[in-house]
C-alpha positions as CSV (number, residue, x, y, z in Angstrom):
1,X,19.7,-15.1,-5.3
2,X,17.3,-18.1,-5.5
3,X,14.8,-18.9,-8.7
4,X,12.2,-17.9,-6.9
5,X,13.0,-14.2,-5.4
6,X,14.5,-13.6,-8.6
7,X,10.9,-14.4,-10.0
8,X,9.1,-11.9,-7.5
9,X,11.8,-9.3,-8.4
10,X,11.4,-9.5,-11.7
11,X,7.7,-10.0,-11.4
12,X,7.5,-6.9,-9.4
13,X,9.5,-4.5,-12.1
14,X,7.7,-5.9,-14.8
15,X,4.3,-5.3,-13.1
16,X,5.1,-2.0,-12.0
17,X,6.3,-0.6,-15.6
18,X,3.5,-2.0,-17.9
19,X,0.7,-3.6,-15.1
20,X,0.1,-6.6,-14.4
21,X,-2.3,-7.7,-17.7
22,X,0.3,-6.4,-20.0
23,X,3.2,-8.8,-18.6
24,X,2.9,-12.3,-19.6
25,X,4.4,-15.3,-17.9
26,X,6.7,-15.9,-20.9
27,X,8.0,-12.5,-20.2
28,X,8.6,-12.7,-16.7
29,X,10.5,-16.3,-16.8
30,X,12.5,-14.8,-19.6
31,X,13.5,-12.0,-18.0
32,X,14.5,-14.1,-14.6
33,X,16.4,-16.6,-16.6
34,X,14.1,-19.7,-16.1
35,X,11.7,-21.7,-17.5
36,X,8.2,-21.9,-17.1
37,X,8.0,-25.0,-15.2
38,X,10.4,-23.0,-12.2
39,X,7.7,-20.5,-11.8
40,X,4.9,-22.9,-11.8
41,X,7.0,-25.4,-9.5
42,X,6.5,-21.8,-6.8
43,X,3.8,-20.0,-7.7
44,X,1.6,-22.4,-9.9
45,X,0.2,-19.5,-12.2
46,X,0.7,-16.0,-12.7
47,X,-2.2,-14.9,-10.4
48,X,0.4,-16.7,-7.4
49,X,3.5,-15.0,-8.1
50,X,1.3,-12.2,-7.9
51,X,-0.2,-13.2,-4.4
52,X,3.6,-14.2,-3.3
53,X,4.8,-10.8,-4.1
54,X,1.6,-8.7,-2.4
55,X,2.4,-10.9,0.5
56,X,6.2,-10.6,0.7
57,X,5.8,-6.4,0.0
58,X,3.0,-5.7,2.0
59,X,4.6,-7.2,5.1
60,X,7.0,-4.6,5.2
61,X,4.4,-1.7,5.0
62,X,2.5,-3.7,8.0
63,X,5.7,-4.0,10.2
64,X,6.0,0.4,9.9
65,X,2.0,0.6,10.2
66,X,1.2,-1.7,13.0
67,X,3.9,0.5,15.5
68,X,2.6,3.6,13.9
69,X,-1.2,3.1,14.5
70,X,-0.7,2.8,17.7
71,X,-3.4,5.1,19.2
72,X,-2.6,6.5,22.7
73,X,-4.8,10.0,23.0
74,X,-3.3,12.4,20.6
75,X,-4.6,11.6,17.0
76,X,-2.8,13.9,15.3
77,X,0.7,12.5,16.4
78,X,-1.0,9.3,15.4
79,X,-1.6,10.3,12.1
80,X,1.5,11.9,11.9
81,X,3.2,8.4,12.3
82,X,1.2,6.5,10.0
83,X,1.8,9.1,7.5
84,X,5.3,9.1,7.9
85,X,5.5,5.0,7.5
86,X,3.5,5.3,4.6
87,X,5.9,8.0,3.2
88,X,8.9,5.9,4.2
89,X,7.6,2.6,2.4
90,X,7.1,5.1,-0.5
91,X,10.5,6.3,-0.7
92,X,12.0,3.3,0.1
93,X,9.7,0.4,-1.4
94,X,8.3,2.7,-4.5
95,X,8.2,0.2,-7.1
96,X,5.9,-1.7,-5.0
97,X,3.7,0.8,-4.0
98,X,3.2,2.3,-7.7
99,X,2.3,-1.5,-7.9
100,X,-0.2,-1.1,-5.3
101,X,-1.7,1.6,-6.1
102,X,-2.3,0.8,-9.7
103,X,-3.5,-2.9,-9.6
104,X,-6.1,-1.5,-6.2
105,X,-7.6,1.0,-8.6
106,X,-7.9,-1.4,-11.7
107,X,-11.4,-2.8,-12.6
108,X,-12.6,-4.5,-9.6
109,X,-13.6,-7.8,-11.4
110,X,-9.7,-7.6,-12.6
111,X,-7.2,-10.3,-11.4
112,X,-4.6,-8.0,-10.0
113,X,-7.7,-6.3,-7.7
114,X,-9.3,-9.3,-6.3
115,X,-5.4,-10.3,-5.8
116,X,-4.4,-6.8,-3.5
117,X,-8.1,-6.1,-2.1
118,X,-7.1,-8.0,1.0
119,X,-3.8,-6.3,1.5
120,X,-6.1,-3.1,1.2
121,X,-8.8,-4.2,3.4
122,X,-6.0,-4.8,6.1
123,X,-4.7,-1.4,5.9
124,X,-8.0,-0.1,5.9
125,X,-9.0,-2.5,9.0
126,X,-6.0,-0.8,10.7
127,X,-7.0,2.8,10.0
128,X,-10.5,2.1,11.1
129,X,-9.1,1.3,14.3
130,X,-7.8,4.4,15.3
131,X,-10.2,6.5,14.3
132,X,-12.6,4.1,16.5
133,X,-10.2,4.2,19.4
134,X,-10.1,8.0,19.0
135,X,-14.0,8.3,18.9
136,X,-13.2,7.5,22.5
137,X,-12.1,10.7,23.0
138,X,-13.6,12.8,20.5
139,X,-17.1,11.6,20.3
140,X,-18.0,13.4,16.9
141,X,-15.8,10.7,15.3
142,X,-17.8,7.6,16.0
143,X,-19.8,5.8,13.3
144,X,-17.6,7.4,10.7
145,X,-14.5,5.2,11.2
146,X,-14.4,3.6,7.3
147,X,-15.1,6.7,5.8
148,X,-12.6,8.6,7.7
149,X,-10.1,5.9,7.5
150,X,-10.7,5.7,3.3
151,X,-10.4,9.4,3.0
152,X,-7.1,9.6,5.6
153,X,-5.3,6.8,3.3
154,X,-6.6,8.8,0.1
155,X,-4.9,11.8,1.1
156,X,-1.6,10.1,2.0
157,X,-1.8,8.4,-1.7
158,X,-2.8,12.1,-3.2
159,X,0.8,13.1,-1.5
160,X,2.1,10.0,-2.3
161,X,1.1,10.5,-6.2
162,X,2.8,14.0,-6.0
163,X,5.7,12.5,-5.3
164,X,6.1,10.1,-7.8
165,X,5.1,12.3,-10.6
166,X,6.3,15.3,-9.6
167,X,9.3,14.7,-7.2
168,X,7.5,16.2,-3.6
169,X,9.9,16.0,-0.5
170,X,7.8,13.8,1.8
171,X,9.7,15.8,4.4
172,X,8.2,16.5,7.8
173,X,6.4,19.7,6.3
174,X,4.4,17.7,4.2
175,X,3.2,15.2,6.9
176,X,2.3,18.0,8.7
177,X,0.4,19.6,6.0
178,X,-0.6,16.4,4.8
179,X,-2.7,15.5,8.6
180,X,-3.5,18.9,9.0
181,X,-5.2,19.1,5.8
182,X,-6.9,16.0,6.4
183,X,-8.1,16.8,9.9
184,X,-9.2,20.2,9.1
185,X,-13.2,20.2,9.6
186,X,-13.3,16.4,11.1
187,X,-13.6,18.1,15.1
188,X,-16.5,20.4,13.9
């Protein structure tokens, strides 16, 4: 492995354990077995082995969203598929998305927020698409696209939560309960 993935996959333990104030550079190049002047020679600070890292993570969660969100008449099979890819990155990428999760609800003025806001805004962007393209179809949906697509990806991070802390099966029970519960009251 090169200096510099070992840097993000250090970067990325280190920030998920303790957050991303609490690690220091000193930390993180000790921990990868290089010097200071290696990370700066990729990243130039801390705040761009942060960025590197958001970038390199999230694309993976975009390659199972983009597929997933795509609308084609039945929302709740659409729903069903983004909450499954968002389960799946879970399971598979959890490190990261405790990351995630915990730098997007730190103070917004923070340095890890302004870093992952984008990567949020993205997955929000995408969200807000389907519920738009599903307003089509159900009319009683239109205008309310952000606020349904905030409160769809909270209830995916509620489950999400349960699972870290708790050990939840994200089993296909639970993305059906999980859209259902979400959807109840939405048509009416």
């Amino acid at each position: 492995m090169d200096n510099r993935q070992r840097l993000l996959d250090v970067a990325l333990n280190l920030f998920s354990q303790r957050g991303y104030d609490a690690v220091g550079v000193q930390e993180i190049v000790e921990a990868a077995g290089v010097t200071k002047p290696t990370l700066y020679h990729y990243f130039d600070s801390k705040r761009g082995l942060l960025d590197a890292l958001l970038k390199r993570e999230s694309g993976q969660l975009l390659t199972k969203l983009l597929p997933a969100s795509i609308y084609q008449g039945d929302l709740v099979h659409t729903l069903e598929a983004i909450t499954r890819a968002y389960f799946q990155l879970a399971e598979h990428q959890g490190t990261f998305y405790r990351l995630q999760l915990a730098i997007y609800y730190a103070p917004p003025e923070s340095e890890a927020n302004q870093a992952v806001r984008p990567f949020i805004k993205e997955q929000h962007a995408i969200l807000e698409d389907v519920f738009i393209r599903a307003a089509e179809d159900h009319g009683n949906l239109r205008g309310r696209h952000q606020r349904y697509a905030a409160g769809f990806l909270g209830v995916i991070n509620a489950m999400i939560g349960l699972y870290f802390n708790t050990g939840l099966d994200l089993n296909k029970d639970v993305i059906y309960q999980t859209v259902h519960q979400f959807m109840y009251g939405i048509f009416s």
